[in-house]
C-alpha positions, 0 to 999 in steps of 0.5 A: 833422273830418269826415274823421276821423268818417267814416273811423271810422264806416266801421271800424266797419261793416267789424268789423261785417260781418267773420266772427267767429272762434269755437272751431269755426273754431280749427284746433287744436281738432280736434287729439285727434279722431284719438287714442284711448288704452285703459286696461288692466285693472289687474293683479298688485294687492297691498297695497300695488302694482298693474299698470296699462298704456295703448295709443294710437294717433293719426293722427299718432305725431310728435305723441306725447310721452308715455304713462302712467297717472295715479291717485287716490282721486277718481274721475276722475284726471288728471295732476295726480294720481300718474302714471307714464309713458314717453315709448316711445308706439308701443307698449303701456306698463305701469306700477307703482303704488306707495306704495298703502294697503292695502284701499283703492280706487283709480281709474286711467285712461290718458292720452296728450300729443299735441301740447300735448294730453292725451287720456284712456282710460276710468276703470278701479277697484280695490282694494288688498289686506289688509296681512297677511302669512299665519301659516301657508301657505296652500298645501295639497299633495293626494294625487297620482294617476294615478301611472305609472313616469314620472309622476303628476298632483297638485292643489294648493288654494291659500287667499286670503292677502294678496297676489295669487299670480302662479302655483301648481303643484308641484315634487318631488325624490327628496330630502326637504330641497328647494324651487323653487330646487333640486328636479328640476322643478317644473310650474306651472298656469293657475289660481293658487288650484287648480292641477292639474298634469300631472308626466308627463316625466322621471322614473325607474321605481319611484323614490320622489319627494318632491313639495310645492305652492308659490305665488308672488308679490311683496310688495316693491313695489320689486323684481319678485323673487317670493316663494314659499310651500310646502304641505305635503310627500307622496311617492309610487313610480312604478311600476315599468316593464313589460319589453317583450322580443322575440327573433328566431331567424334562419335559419343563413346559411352555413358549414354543415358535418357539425358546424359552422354559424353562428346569429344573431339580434336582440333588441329590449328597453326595459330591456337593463340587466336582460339578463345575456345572450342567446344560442342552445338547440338540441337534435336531440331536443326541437323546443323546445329549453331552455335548462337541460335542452339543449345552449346557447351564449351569444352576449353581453350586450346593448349597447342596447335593439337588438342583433344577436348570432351564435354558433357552434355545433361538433361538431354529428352530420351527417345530422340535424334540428335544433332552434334557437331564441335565447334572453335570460336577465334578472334573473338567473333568468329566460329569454325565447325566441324563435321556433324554426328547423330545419336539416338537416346533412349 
């Protein structure tokens, strides 16, 4: 009986002396020291869907399980909540919120599984927009400016309505009846609700174009199809385009004779659709030949807006100054001359 006293009061002095075990001793409490999630800004808010992503990173990826973001009216949401989630957790995650009630405020946070962990981002807010859907549009299309042969410069104020505009800008066609969808460019801008857009390539000199503002932008919660609302339609003429004409007499290079050489020269033309022909005026009398009122010969109509053309020109008197000079008729009337030459035959 002794014995058995004995050995009990001895175990009770060793649990007495032993360390005891607390929560800061536990080798998982520090587990999620080394895990930090963000909670992205949410985005693309309607009335009914919003955006809103996560990114975390640990000291160790193999523990992560799962990434995603929960949300609730409360304003501290926790997985218990709604969550939507992706178990993708190396690289930043994006979610749709859905289901949401229109003009209603919302709280939404990151979080991250490590372990048998979870780990939450800072809280984030926002509020859903009016469930209306606009009786007219809210695009309005402004007179355009700054109008080139191959461009012009448009603004286009867009209106709040009842969804958030992913992006506004213009589109334009020579046609009347047209949209996004079959116009022949559209160009888009930073700021949804005023967009001024630069529609500078492509277009045609002295054209008429049709051109009209649009927004876009989702309302159907379950599709990532945009929508798209037009302003109203205006027009305008691009300008005609200058004509930038230069023409060069070279000097006879062979073959002359009492009455035979052969003349050429270069013409270079940014519209050499509007040439009806180049070719050579010269004269023995008149050191700037004409091409009406002296002698001329045509050398052919240009191929591109560089071309290279010669000519022969017979029963020329020997012994004599001539004058040379090419020459390009355009628009059917009209002449332009290059610089003039002299040659003496023999």
């Amino acid at each position: 009986m002794k014995k058995h006293v004995l050995l009990t009061l001895m175990a009770a002095v060793m649990l007495m002396v032993l360390p005891s075990c607390g929560p800061d001793d536990d080798p998982l409490s520090h587990l999620t020291d080394g895990v930090k999630v963000i909670t992205a800004d949410p985005m693309y808010i309607t009335a009914t869907t919003a955006s809103c992503g996560a990114e975390v990173t640990a000291d160790d990826n193999g523990l992560l399980i799962e990434i995603g973001v929960c949300w609730s009216l409360s304003e501290h949401p926790t997985i218990d909540d709604k969550v939507v989630k992706s178990h993708h957790c190396s690289q930043p995650f994006t979610g749709l919120l859905t289901h949401l009630e229109p003009n209603t405020e919302y709280y939404v946070c990151g979080y991250a599984q490590y372990g048998t962990e979870y780990v939450y981002g800072d809280v984030k807010s926002f509020t859903t927009l009016i469930d209306t859907i606009p009786t007219s549009s809210p695009v309005t299309t402004l007179p355009a400016y700054d109008i080139t042969s191959e461009g012009f410069t448009c603004e286009v104020q867009i209106e709040p309505f009842g969804a958030t505009p992913l992006m506004a800008g213009v589109c334009y066609s020579r046609y009347p009846d047209f949209s996004i969808y079959n116009c022949e460019g559209y160009y888009t801008a930073d700021n949804p609700y005023h967009a001024c857009c630069y529609c500078y390539y492509g277009l045609m000199p002295n054209t008429q174009y049709y051109y009209r503002g649009f927004v876009a932008y989702i309302s159907d919660e379950f599709s990532s199809q945009a929508n798209y609302l037009y302003g109203n339609i205006l027009s305008i003429t691009t300008l005609d385009t200058p004509l930038d004409l230069s023409l060069y007499t070279y000097y006879p290079y062979y073959n002359w004779s009492d009455d035979h050489i052969v003349v050429s020269g270069y013409m270079e033309c940014n519209k050499p659709e509007v040439i009806n022909e180049v070719g050579f005026c010269y004269s023995h009398t008149n050191e700037y030949p004409q091409f009406d009122s002296d002698f001329h010969v045509i050398a052919g109509t240009p191929t591109g807006e560089w071309y290279d053309f010669s000519s022969d020109i017979y029963n020329l008197s020997a012994n004599t100054t001539y004058y040379l000079r090419s020459y390009a008729r355009y628009m059917t009337d009209s002449i332009r001359y290059g610089n003039v030459v002299s040659f003496d035959t023999y």
